[in-house]
C-alpha positions in Angstrom: 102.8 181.9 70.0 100.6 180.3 67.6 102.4 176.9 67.3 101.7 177.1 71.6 97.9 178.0 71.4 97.5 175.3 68.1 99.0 172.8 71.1 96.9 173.9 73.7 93.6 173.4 71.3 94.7 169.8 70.1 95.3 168.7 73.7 92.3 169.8 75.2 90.2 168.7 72.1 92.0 165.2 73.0 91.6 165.5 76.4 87.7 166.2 76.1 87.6 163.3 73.8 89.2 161.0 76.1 87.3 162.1 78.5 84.1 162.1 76.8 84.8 158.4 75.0 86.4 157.0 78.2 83.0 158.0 79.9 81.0 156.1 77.7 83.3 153.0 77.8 83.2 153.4 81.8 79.0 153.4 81.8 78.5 150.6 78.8 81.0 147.9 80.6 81.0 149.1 84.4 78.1 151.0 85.5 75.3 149.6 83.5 76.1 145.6 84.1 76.2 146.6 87.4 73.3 148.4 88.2 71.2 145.6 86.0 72.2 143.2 88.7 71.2 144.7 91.7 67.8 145.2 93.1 65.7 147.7 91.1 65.0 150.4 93.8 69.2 150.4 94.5 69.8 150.8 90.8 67.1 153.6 90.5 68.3 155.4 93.5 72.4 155.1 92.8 71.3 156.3 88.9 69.8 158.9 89.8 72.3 160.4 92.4 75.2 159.1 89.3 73.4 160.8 86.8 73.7 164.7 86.9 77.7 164.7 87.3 78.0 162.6 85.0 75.5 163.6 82.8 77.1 167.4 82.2 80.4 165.9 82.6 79.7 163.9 79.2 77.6 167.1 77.7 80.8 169.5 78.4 83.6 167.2 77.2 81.4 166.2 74.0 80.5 169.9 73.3 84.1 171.1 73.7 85.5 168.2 71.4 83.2 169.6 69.0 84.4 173.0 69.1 87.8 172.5 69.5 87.6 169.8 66.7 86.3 172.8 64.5 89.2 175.3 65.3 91.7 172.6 65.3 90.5 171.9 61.6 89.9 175.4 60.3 91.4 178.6 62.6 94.4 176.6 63.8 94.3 173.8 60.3 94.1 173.5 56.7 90.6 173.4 56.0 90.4 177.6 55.1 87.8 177.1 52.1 85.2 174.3 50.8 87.5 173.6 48.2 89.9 172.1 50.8 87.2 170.6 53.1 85.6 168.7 50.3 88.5 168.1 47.3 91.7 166.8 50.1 91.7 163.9 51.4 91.9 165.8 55.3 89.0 168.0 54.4 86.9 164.6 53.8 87.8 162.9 56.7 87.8 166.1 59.1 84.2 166.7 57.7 83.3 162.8 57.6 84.4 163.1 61.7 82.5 166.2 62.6 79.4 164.8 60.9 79.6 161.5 63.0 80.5 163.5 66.2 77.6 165.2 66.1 75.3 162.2 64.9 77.0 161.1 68.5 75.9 164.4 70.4 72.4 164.5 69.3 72.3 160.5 70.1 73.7 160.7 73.5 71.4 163.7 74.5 67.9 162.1 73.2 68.9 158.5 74.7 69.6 159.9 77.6 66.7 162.1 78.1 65.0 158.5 77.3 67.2 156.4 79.4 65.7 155.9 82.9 62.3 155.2 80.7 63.5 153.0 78.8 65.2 150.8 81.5 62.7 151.0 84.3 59.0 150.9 84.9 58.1 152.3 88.1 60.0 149.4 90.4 61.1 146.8 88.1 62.9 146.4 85.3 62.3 146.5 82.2 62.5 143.2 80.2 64.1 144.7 77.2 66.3 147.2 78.5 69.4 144.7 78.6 68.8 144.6 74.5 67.9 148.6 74.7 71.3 149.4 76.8 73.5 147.3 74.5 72.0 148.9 71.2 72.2 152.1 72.3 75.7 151.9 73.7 77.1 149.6 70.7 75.7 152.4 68.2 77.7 155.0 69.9 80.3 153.1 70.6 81.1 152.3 66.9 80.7 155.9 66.3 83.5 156.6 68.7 85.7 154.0 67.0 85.1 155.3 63.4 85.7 158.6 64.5 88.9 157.9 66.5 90.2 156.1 63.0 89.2 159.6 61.0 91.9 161.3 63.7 93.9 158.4 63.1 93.7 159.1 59.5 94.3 163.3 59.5 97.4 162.6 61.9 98.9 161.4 58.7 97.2 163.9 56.5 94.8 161.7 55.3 
């Protein structure tokens, strides 16, 4: 039984990951280019009818990779005392992930409280929200990569 429910935490903490990373790739290469092409009162509208499914899609899948990250790591994983999380190499880069995740959670909830803002003013665009969008999305972006590597990484125990 516990070998089952360890399986059934890793593949739904991987499945909210995917989801959650795979979401972010979709926006910064698909959705964004394309609304930034199209006329500003289009964009706005199809943004804002886009944005709440999307928007608790991405706060779901990147709060439950969170938690399952954590019982993955400690309930269902190695890391049972400090001594483990911060003298192995797998405590290290378990903790060095969480911390990063959650740099990404609190990222992706203030820029997108501050997204629409940021891009438009009232009907036009924005002149720097081509350099705003690409920031934003490269920061969390290499956050994703860095903490796909640390999984990488505690696959082989490291």
């Amino acid at each position: 039984m516990q070998t089952t429910l360890v399986q059934i935490v890793e593949w739904l903490h991987i499945l909210c990951g995917i989801t959650w990373f795979g979401g972010y790739i979709f926006m910064t290469f698909a959705v964004w280019p394309t609304l930034l092409r199209r006329p500003v009162v289009e964009a706005q509208s199809f943004f804002t009818d886009f944005t709440k499914p999307v928007s608790n899609l991405m706060m779901v899948s990147g709060m439950a990779v969170v938690l399952l990250g954590i019982l993955r790591g400690t309930v269902f994983g190695i890391i049972r005392s400090f001594e483990v999380l911060f003298t192995t190499p797998y405590g290290l880069t378990w903790l060095t992930a969480l911390v990063l995740t959650l740099i990404l959670t609190v990222h992706g909830a203030v820029s997108s409280k501050n997204l629409e803002t940021r891009v438009w003013e009232g009907d036009h665009l924005r002149s720097d929200a081509a350099r705003y969008l690409r920031n934003t999305n490269v920061f969390a972006l290499v956050l994703f990569g860095t903490v796909l590597a640390c999984m990488v990484l505690m696959r082989f125990g490291m």
